[in-house]
N, C-alpha and C positions, 0 to 999 in steps of 0.2 A: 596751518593750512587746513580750510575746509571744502571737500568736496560734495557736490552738489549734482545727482544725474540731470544733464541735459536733454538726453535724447538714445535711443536706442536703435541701430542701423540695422534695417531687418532687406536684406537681397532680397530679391523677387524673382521668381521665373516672368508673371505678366504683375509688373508693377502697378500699370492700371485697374487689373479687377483685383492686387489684391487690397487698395487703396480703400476701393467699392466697396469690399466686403467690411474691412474696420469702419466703415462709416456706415454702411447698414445693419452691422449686426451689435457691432459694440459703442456705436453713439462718438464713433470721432468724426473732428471736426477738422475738414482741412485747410491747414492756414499756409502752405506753401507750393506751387509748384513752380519747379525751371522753365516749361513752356522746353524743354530741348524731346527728342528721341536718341534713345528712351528718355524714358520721364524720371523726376526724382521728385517726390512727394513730400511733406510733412504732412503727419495728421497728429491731433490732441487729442487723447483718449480723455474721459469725466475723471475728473481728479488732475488733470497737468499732464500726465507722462504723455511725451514725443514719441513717433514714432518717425524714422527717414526711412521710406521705401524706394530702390532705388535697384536695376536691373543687375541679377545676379550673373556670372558668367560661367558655374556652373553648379550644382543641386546633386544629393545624395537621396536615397534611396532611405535612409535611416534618420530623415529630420526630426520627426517625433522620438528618435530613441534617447529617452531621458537620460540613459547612460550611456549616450556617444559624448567625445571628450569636446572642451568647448563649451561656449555661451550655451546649453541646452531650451530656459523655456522662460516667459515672463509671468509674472505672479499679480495674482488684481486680485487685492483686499476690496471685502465687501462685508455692508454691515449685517445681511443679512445672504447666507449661500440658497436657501429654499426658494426666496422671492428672486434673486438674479438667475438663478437652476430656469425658473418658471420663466420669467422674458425673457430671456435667450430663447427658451422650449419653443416661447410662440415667432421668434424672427427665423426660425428652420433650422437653428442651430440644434446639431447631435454629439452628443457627451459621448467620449473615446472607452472611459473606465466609471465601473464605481465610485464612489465617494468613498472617500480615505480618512484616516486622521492623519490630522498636519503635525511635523514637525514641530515643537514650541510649543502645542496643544492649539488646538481647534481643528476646523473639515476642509477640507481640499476636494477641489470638482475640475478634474480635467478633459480639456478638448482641443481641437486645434482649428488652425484659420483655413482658408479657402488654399493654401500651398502645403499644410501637413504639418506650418509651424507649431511645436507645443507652446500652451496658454496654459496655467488654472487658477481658478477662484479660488481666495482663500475666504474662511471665517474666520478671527480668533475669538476665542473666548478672555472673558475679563482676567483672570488668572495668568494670561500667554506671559511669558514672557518679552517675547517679540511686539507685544500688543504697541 
């Protein structure tokens, strides 16, 4: 058996802006909605990965805590962390921490969406294992 991500279910406080925001800030593109209220969304982020936004029914105060237990954050490889750092910089996006070393080897750049969800950019280097 091989498994293959489909899609990743992200609740929403306002499903609709925060649909908005992946599609203005990180280039998705969306290829589904129910047409019901609330809304249930799909967007395609650059590279494939799904996203289904869809209305939460209720939210913590600790979404960004990397170590709260649970799905904590999604990960977007990129070939280059300076040049994606800089266009996010110019679409109003602001970086939560420092730049890190990754896990595997390479840098990691975290930040979160328009609900406090955590995201970070990775880079690897040629070496990674993960690569």
């Amino acid at each position: 058996m091989t498994f293959h991500v489909e899609h990743l279910g992200l609740p929403a406080r306002n499903p609709a802006a925060l649909k908005d925001w992946y599609i203005r800030v990180l280039d998705a593109k969306l290829l589904y909605t129910d047409g019901r209220t609330p809304p249930c969304f799909f967007v395609q982020l650059p590279g494939g990965v799904m996203l289904e936004i869809y209305q939460s029914t209720s939210s913590l105060d600790q979404t960004a805590d990397n170590k709260l237990a649970g799905w904590r954050h999604i990960a977007l490889r990129v070939d280059s962390l300076d040049t994606a750092r800089r266009e996010l910089a110019m679409r109003g996006l602001q970086f939560t921490a420092p730049e890190t070393a990754a896990a595997g080897a390479g840098r990691v750049q975290y930040f979160t969406d328009a609900e406090g969800n955590l995201i970070h950019l990775v880079e690897r280097t040629s070496d990674s294992a993960l690569r």
